[in-house]
N, C-alpha and C positions, 0 to 999 in steps of 0.2 A: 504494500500500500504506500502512494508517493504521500508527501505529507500533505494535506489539506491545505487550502487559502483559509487567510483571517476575512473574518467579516467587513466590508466596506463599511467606512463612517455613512450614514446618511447625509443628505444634502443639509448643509451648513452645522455638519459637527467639526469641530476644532482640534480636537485632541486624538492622537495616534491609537490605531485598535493593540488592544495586546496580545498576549500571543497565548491566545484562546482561542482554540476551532469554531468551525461553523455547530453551531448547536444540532445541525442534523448526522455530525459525524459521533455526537457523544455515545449515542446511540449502537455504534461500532465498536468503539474504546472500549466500553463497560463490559460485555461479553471479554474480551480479551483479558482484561482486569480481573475477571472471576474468576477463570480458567487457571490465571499464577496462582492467586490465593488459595487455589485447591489444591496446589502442589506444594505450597510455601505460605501454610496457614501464619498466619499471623495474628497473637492478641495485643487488644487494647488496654489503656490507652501506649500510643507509640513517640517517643520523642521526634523531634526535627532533623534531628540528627538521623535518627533510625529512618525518618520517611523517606528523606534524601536519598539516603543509599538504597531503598526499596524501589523508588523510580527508577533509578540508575543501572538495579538490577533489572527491572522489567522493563526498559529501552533496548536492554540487550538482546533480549527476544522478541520484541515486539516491534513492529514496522511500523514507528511514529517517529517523528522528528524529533530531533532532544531540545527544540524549541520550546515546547509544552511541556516541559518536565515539570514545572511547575503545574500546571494546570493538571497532570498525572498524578501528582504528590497529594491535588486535592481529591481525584476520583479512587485512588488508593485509603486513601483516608475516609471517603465516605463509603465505599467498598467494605471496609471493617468495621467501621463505626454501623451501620444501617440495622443491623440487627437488633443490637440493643436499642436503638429509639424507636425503630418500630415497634419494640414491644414494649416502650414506657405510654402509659395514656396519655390523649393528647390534648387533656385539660389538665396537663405535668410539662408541657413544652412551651417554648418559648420561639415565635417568630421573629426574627430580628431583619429588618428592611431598612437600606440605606435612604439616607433623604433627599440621595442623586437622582433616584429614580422618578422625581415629582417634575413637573413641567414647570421649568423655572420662570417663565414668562405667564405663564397664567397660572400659578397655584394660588388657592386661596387659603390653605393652612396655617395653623398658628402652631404656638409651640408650650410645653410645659418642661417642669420639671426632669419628664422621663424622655423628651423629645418631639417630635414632629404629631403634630394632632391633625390626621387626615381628614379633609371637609368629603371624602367619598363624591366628591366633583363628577369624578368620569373621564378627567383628564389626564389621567395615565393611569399608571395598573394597579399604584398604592392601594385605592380605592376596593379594586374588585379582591385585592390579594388578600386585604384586612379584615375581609368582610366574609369570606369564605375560611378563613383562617380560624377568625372569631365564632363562626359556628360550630365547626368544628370543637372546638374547646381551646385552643391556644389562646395564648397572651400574647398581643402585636406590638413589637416597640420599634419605630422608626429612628434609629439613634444613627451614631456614628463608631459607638465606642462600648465593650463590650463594659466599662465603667458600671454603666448605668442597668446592667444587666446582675450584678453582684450580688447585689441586694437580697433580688427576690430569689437568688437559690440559696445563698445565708440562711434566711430563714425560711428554708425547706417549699416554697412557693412553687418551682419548677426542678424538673432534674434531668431535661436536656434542652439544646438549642439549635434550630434550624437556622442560619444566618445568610445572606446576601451582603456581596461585597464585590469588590477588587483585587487584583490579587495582593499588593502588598495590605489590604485590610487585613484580607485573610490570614494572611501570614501573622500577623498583630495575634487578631484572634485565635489561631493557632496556638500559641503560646499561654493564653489564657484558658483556652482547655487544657492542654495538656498537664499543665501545672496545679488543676483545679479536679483535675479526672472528670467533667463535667463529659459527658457524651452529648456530639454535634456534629453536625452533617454541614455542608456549602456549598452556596451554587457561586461560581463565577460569573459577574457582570460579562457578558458580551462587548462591550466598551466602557474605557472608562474614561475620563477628564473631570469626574467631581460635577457634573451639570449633564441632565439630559440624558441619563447611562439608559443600558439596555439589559432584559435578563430574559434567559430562555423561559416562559410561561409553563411550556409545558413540563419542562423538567421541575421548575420549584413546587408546581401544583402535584405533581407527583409523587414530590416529596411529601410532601404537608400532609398527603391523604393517606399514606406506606404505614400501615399498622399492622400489626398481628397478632388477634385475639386465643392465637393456639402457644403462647408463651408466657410462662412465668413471670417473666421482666429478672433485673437483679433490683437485690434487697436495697428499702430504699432506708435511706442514709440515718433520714428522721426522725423513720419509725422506732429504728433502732434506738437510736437517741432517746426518745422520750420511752420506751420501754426498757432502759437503763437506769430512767432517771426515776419511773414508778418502782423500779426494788429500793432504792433508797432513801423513800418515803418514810417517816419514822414510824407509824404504825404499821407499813410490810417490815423496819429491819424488829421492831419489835418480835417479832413469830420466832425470831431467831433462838429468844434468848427463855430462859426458862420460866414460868409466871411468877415467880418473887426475883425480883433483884432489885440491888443496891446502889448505893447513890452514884458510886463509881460506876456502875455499870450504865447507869444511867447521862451520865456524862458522857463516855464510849461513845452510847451509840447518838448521843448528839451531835458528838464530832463526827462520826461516820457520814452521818443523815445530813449534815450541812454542807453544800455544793461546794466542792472545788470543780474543776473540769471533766472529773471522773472520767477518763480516756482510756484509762487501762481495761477496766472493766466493760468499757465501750469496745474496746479493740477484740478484748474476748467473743463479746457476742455479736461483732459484727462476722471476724473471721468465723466463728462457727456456721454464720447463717449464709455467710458467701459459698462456704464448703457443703454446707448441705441442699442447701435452699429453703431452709425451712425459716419460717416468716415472723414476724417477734408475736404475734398473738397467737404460737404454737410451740411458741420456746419452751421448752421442756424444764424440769425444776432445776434438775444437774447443772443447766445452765446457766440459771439465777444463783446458785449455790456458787460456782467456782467464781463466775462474775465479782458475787460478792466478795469472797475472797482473795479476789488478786485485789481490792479496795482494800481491805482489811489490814493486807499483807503492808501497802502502800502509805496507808495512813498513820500505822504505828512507826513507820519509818519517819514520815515527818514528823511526829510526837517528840521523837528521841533525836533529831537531824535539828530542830527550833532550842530542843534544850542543849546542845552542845554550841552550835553559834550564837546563843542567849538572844537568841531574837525575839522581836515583842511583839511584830504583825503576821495573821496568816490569814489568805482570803477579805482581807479587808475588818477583821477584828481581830481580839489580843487570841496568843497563841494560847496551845491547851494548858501550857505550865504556866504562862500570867496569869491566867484562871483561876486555876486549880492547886497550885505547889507544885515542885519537881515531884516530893516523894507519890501523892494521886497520878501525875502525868508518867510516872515511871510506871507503874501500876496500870495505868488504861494501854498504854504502849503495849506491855507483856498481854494485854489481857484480848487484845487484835489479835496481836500474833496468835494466842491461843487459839478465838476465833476463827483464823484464815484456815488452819492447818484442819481445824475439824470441820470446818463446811467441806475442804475435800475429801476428808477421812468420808464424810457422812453425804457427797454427793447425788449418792446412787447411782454413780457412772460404772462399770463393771470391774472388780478387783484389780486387773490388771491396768485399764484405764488409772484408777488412783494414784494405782504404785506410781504410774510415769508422769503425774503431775507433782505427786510428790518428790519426786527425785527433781525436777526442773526447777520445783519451785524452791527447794531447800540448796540447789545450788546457784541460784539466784541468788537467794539468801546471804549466802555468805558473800558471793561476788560483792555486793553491797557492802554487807560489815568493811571486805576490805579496800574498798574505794572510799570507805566514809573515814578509815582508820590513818589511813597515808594524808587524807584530810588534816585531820585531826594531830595527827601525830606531826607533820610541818608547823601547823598553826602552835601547837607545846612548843616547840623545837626554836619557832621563830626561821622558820629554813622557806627559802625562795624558792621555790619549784621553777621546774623549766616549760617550756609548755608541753612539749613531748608528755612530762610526768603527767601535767591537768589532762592532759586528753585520755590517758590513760584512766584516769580518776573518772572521768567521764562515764567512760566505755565499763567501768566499774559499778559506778555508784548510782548513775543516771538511764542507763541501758537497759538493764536486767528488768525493770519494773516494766516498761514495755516489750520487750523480750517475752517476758511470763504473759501478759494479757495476751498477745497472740498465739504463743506458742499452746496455753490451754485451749484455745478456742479450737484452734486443730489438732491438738490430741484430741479434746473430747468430741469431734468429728469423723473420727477415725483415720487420719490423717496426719501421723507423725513425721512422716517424709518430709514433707516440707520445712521443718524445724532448722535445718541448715540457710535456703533463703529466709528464713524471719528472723535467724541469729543475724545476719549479715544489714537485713534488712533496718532490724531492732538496733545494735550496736550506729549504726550512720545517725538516726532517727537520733537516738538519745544523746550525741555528739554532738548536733545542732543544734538541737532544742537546748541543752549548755550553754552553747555557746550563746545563742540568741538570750539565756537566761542572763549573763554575763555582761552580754551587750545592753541590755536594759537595764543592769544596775549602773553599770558605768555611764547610762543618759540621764540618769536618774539621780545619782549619788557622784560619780568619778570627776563628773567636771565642774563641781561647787567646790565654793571657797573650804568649807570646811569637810571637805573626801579625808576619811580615813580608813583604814584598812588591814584587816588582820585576816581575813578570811582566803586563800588562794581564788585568784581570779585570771581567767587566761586573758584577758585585755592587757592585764598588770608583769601577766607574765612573758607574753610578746614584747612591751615595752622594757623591761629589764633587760630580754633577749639582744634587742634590737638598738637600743640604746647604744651611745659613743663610748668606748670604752671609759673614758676619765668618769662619765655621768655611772656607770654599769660598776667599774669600782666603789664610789661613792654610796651605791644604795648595796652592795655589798659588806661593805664595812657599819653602814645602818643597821642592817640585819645584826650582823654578829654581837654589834655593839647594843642590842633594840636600842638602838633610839627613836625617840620621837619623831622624828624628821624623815623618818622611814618612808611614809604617806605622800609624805610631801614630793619628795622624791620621785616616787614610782610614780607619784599624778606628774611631774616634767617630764617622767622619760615617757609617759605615754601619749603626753600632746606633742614631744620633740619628733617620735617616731608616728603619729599618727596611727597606735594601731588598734583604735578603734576603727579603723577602714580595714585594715589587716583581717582584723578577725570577722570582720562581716564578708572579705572574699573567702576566707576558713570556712566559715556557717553556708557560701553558698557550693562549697565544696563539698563539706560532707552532705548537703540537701543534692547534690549532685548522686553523691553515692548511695545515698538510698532508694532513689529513679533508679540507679542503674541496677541495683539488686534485686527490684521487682521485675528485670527484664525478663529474664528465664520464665516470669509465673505463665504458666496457660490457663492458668484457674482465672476467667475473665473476670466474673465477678468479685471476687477479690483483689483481684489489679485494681480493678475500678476503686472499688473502695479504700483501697491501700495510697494509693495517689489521692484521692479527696482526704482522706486522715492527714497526710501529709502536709496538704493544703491550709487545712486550719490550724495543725500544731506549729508548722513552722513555715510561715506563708513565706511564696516566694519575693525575689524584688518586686516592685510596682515597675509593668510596663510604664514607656513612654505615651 
């Protein structure tokens, strides 16, 4: 096949066609496009990186011009993507139409908040697309920018996107799913120049309409979420506990029952329900059981992690020891852990099932103690760690807790294979999320007048690294010496060296490594969800 002509401007467009076929040749491509993917399946979602090379390899077989690789990269991309949106409902979707598309000489639209408010004129296709779109069940937003689209999948409003654009739009928005795990399909404009574009009709209406009422869909994100958040309601963690207890117990499980981000537990019973398919208003009790207990496990760790750096805030009120005393919070600490370990003793997952969470989760365990202990034992010491050591401390003390929430979800799925991608995966995850923890005290606390610091920090510890040697001796002999000036110190070397920028291209290294460890997964819906967890734990840069 010779390559196609691009489509001629009409009479009085201005700006150059791209290099997008005739809309009757797509129809040619996409058979071809199936045909590799049958041989060279591929799951979602897929980096930019990864699609690139996936056009690149299917030009090689394919008798298209390597002009439209781009335009390949998008039919590749909706080629893998299609499945799962067709089978999300599509009063769950999101229409997105550029505002190029309007007749820029007679529209009479206005605009809000979310964008372009279509007057369904009749003067171009806004009109008829919005309106067919909107019966269907979508939600139509004429924007430019998928900005405005954030929102409503935030909070759970939509959980995928149909979009129109151009190709470097596309590209933009690219980037925005991939890094959101949002599943979305694209039509390429036919031309572009920003005024007066053109879009294949019958191809986006095709889209719009592509459903599949013989599909499960995957687990949506939400449900999970707020079926996480109802076990830890204080009269369900109540059921737990035996009908007399005490004040201290009763403390416990306020601390439990009051919201941190609960993620771990989240992460449990999403990956169980991506591995099985089973739907959160069928979750089984084993589920709720370990769930809770990887909280358990988590919480008592912060109890004991608050009274060792004497910190006096958690979640936005006093810690459980400002409370309470050390000797009650030492006391609710042990009295979780007891908890955790007997929700899985008492799971009802099959003996063997136990054993292997217990073994996970008690060498979890300790990886923690000794990430927290090397802490701990610098902070006695007064000793400067390097950052190599924090990251290890990391990978130690910040890891393991989401390590466990996944890692149970798929044992008790039956599904322990996988434990090697979610160590790799979990370890990246929990290095970020540090980092990014590190980076917010340091915007936070690092660069006021009065920053002081006894806690190891890897901004702090980049800047020691990095610092001029005369400045690097200096806060060496602080140390040795504690002085007071120590602080002071490590705050110059860390504005000299800048590295709080340092460590925010660190934090988007390891958010790198944890993409790249979910490559391997075929388990689709778990990809999916493993990339939107990602998304909200440790979001990525803001596009341009």
């Amino acid at each position: 096949m010779t390559a196609p002509a691009l489509n001629e401007n009409p009479a009085g467009a201005s700006s150059p066609p791209l290099a997008v076929p005739p809309a009757d040749v797509w129809d040619a491509i996409r058979p071809c496009i199936l045909r590799y993917l049958e041989c060279k399946p591929l799951t979602p979602p897929l980096t930019l990186e990864q699609l690139r090379n996936t056009a690149d390899n299917f030009l090689q077989s394919a008798p298209f011009d390597s002009q439209y690789r781009d335009f390949l990269m998008v039919q590749l991309h909706n080629a893998i993507w299609q499945p799962v949106v067709e089978s999300i409902p599509m009063e769950r979707r999101i229409l997105m139409l550029p505002p190029c598309l309007r007749s820029s000489k007679e529209c009479p639209a206005t605009a809000d908040a979310y964008g372009l408010v279509c007057a369904r004129c009749g003067r171009c296709c806004l009109g008829d697309l919005s309106t067919e779109a909107e019966s269907l069940g979508y939600a139509v937003l004429i924007v430019e920018s998928t900005r405005v689209i954030e929102p409503f999948l935030a909070r759970g409003e939509a959980d995928a996107i149909i979009g129109v654009g151009c190709m470097p739009a596309l590209e933009r928005s690219f980037h925005f799913l991939v890094n959101s795990g949002t599943p979305g399909l694209a039509i390429p404009l036919l031309r572009d120049g920003c005024r007066d574009t053109h879009v294949s009709m019958a191809h986006l209406q095709s889209l719009i309409r592509s459903h599949r009422t013989d599909s499960a869909g995957f687990p949506d994100y939400h449900a999970i979420r707020r079926k996480v958040d109802a076990w830890f309601q204080p009269n369900a963690l109540r059921q737990l506990l035996p009908e007399s207890s005490s004040g201290t117990e009763d403390a416990t499980l306020e601390w439990l029952a009051f919201s941190g981000k609960r993620w771990r537990p989240f992460l449990t019973a999403a990956t169980y329900s991506a591995i099985t398919g089973c739907q959160p208003d069928a979750f089984p009790v084993s589920l709720r059981n370990i769930s809770i207990a990887v909280e358990c496990l988590h919480k008592a760790s912060l109890i004991f992690d608050d009274i060792q750096d004497n910190d006096n805030v958690r979640y936005g009120r006093e810690t459980f020891h400002r409370q309470h005393g050390i000797p009650l919070a030492t006391t609710a600490g042990l009295h979780l852990l007891g908890l955790g370990y007997r929700l899985i003793a008492t799971s009802g997952a099959a003996p063997e099932t136990v054993a292997a969470m217990t073994d996970i989760t008690s060498h979890a365990h300790l990886e923690l103690c000794r990430g927290q202990g090397a802490e701990l034992w610098a902070v006695h010491h007064q000793r400067l760690l390097t950052p190599e050591e924090i990251l290890r401390i990391f990978r130690l003390k910040t890891s393991p807790a989401f390590t466990v929430g996944l890692s149970m979800g798929a044992i008790l799925a039956g599904n322990p294979g996988l434990s090697g991608l979610l160590q790799a995966f979990g370890d990246a995850l929990g290095t970020a999320y540090q980092i990014q923890d590190d980076l917010q005290d340091w915007r936070t606390q690092g660069q006021t007048e009065d920053f002081q610091t006894l806690c190891p920090s890897y901004v702090t510890a980049l800047a020691s690294a990095h610092a001029p040697a005369p400045l690097r001796d200096r806060i060496a002999k602080a140390f040795d010496s504690n002085s007071p000036g120590k602080a002071a110190l490590l705050r110059e070397a860390a504005i000299a060296t800048n590295s709080e920028s340092l460590a925010r291209t660190h934090l988007s290294e390891f958010r790198l490594m944890a993409l790249q460890a979910l490559q391997p997964l075929e388990n689709r819906n778990l990809k999916i969800l493993l990339h939107r967890f990602l998304a909200q734990a440790v979001p990525p840069p803001a596009q341009p």
